[in-house]
N, C-alpha and C positions, 0 to 999 in steps of 0.2 A: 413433520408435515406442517406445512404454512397454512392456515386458517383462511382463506380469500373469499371473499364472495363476489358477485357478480358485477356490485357495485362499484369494487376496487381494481376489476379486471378493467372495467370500463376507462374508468379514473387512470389505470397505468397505462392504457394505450394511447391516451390521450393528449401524452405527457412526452411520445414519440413521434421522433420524421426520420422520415429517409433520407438521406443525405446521398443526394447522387451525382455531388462534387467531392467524394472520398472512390478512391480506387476499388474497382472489382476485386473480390477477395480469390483469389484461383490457388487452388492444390491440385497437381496434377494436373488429370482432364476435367474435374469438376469446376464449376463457379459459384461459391456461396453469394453472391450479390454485393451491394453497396451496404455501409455501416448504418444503423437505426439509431441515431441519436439520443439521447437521453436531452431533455428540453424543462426537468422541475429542477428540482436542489439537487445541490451535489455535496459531498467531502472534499475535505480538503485535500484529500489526495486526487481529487479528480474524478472519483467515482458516482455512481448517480445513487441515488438516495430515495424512499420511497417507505412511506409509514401505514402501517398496516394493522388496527387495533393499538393505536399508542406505541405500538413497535417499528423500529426501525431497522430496514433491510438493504442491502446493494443491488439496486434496480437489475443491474444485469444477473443476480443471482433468480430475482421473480420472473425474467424472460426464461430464462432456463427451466425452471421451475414449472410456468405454465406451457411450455413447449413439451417438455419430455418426463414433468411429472418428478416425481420424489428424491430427494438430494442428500446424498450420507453426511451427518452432521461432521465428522471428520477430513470432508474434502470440499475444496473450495473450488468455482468457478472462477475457468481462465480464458484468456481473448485469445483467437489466434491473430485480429487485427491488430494490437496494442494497441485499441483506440480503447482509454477507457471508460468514453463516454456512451461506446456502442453495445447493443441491449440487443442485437441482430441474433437470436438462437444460433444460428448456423455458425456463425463466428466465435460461439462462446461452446468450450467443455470442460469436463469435470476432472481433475486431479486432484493432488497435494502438494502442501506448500513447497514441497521437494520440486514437484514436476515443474512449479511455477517455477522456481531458481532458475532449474535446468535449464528451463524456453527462453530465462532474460537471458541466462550466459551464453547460451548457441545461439540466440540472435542479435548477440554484441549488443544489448538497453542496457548494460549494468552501469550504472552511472560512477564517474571516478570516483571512489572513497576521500572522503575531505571533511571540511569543517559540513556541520550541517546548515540548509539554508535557512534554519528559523532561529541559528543560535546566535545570539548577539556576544559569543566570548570569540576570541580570537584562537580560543585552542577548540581543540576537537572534543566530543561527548557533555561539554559544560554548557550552561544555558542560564540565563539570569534570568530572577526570581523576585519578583518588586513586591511588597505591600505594603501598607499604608506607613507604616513605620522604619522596615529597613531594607537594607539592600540583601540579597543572599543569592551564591551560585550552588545551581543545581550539578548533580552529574548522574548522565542516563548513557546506559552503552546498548543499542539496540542490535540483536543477530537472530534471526530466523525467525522471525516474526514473536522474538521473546525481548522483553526489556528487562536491565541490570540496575537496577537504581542504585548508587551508591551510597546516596545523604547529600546533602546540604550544607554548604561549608562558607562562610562571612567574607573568605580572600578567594578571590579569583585561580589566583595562583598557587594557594592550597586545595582547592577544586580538580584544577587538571595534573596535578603529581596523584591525587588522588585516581585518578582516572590513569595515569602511565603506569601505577605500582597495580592494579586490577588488571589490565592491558597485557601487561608483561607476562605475569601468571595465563591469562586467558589465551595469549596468541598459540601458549606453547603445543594445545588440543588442538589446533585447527591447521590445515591445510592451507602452504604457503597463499593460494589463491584467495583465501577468504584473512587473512592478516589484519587486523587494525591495525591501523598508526598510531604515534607516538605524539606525544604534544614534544614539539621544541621550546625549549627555553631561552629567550639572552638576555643574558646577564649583567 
């Protein structure tokens, strides 16, 4: 149960518009409306963002929240608009991160598997690592909302065989559709 008081209910609505240059949301014969914007901070994954007691929460989880009330700590709030800026109740319900996969794969969002876009290596899972003194590549394999951290490795290129010898073991469990890639090499 979130702690809110009346202050921050005030504060979070404050913080929304309506957007009614986003498409009517229709299931069926119903119409849940236009998307509710999120208008404070966000994540950097796009999500909105909202502090409450020094804590910090997923704005669209508090709309939810203060719409229909208490939220199992094991299930997360999903959009049916994949807007993830919108905090619209109606547009947002409760699953698991299962359900959430599900909804990206049946409505074709799953973004093509590739290098990532914040990594500066040119292989897949590897990521540089700057301080003040040296250079070092990271390797992180992310899958199901769980991260693989491997270590920390001085050569780039002992970095990502690190990452293909983990890869190779890990693809064998999983379902040709969820496969990592392989870094290529040339030599």
């Amino acid at each position: 149960m979130i702690n809110i008081s009346p202050l921050h209910i005030a504060h979070f609505w404050m913080s929304v518009s309506i957007d009614k240059s986003t498409k009517l949301l229709r299931d069926a014969k119903k119409v849940f409306g236009h998307c509710w914007i999120w208008k404070s901070s966000f994540f950097k994954s796009g999500y909105g963002r909202f502090f409450i007691h020094q804590k910090c929460y997923r704005a669209h989880r508090i709309s939810y929240y203060l719409h229909y009330g208490n939220i199992s700590n094991e299930k997360i709030i999903c959009h049916k608009c994949d807007n993830s800026a919108c905090v619209n109740p109606l547009h947002l319900y409760e699953g698991t991160p299962a359900d959430n996969v599900k909804d990206r794969d049946t409505r074709k969002r799953r973004k093509n598997p590739g290098k990532h876009k914040n990594s500066s290596s040119k292989y897949h899972g590897v990521f540089l690592r700057k301080n003040k003194n040296s250079i070092m590549w990271r390797v992180v394999i992310n899958h199901k909302y769980k991260s693989y951290r491997l270590g920390i490795f001085k050569d780039e290129i002992e970095a990502a065989k690190s990452y293909n010898e983990f890869i190779l073991e890990f693809n064998k469990k999983l379902p040709d559709n969820e496969k990592k890639p392989l870094n290529l090499f040339n030599f």
